[in-house]
N, C-alpha and C positions, 0 to 999 in steps of 0.2 A: 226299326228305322224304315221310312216310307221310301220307296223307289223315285227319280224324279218325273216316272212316268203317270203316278195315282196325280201332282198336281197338275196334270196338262188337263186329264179328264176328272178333277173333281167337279170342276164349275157345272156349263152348261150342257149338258149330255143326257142322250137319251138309251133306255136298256131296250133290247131286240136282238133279233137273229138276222144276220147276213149270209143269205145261200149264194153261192156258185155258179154259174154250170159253163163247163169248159166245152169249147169244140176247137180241136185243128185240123186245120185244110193246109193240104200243100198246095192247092189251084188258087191263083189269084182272082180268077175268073167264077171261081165259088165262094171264096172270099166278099166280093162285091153284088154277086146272087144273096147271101146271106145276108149285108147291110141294105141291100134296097129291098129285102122283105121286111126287116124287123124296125130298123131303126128311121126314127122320124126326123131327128136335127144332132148338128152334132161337128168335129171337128175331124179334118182327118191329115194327119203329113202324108205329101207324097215325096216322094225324091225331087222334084222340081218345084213343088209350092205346100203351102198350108191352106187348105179349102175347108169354108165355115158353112153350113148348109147342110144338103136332105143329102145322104151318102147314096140316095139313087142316083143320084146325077151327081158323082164324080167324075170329073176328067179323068183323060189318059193320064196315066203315070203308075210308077210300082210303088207301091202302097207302104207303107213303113208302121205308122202305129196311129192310133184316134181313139179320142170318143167319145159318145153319143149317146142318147138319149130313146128308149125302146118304147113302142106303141103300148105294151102293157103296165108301163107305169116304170119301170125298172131301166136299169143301160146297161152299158156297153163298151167294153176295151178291147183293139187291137195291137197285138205287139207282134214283130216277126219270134220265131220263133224256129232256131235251125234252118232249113232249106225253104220253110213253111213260116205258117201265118198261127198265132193261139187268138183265140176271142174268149173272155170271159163275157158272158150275162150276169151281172147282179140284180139279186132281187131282195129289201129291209122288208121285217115283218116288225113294228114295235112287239115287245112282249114283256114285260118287265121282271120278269125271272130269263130273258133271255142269257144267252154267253156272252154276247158282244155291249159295246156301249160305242156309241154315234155321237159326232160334234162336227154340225156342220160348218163348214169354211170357204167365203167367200173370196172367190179371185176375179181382180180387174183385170178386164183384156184391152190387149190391142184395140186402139178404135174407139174404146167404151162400151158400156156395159158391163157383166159381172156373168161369171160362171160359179154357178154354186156346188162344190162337193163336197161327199158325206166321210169324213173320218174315219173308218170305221176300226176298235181296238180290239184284242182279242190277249187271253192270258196265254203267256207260254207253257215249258214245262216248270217252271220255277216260279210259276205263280205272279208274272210281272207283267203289265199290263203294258202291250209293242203296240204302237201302230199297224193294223193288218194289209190293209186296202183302203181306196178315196177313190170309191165310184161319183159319176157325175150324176147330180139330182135334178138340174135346170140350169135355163139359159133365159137370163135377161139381157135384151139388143139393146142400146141406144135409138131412138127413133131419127132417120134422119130426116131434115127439111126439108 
């Protein structure tokens, strides 16, 4: 008997490896050193507003969670995390023996336009295919007049 996770990812999906790489900061102030090095566009909550843009030029505010989009091709999630802050990097390599399998899923934003994220599934110990992670892959604006 098939799990009802194999018909989410029979259709359209692609096989590849999704790597990691974790960093935590308890300094917010490192935190924000870290997005205005790496990442190019992107979204971020702060305790007082929702800011859509370059995470170098965030306003004041304490940071809660985002994310965004990295100069190497790959992105980026912040969540707090305890006292502190976690950032994941993700980086897809297609591979088609890889472990993972990708379906990506388009979401409408506020405003207009579309963020697009990657699904990404992974088997457990039981051999049943969970949703793992939904790193952000792009960001299409609306053009305004």
């Amino acid at each position: 008997m098939s799990h009802w996770s194999e018909n989410l990812i029979a259709a359209d999906h692609s096989c590849g490896t999704l790597t990691i790489d974790t960093h935590r900061l308890d300094d917010e102030a490192m935190v924000r050193d870290h997005l205005a090095r790496s990442a190019s566009d992107g979204w971020m909550c702060l305790a007082s507003e929702v800011y859509e843009g370059s995470p170098a030029q965030l306003p004041v505010g304490p940071l809660l969670s985002g994310d965004w989009l990295l100069e190497d091709g790959g992105s980026g999630q912040l969540r707090r995390d305890g006292s502190g802050w976690r950032i994941d990097e993700y980086h897809w390599k297609d591979d088609a023996s890889g472990p993972h399998r990708s379906i990506p899923t388009a979401r409408g934003r506020i405003g207009g336009g579309q963020w697009q994220y990657r699904v990404v599934w992974a088997r457990d110990e039981d051999e049943i295919w969970r949703p793992w992670a939904a790193p952000l892959t792009s960001i299409e604006r609306e053009e305004t007049r």
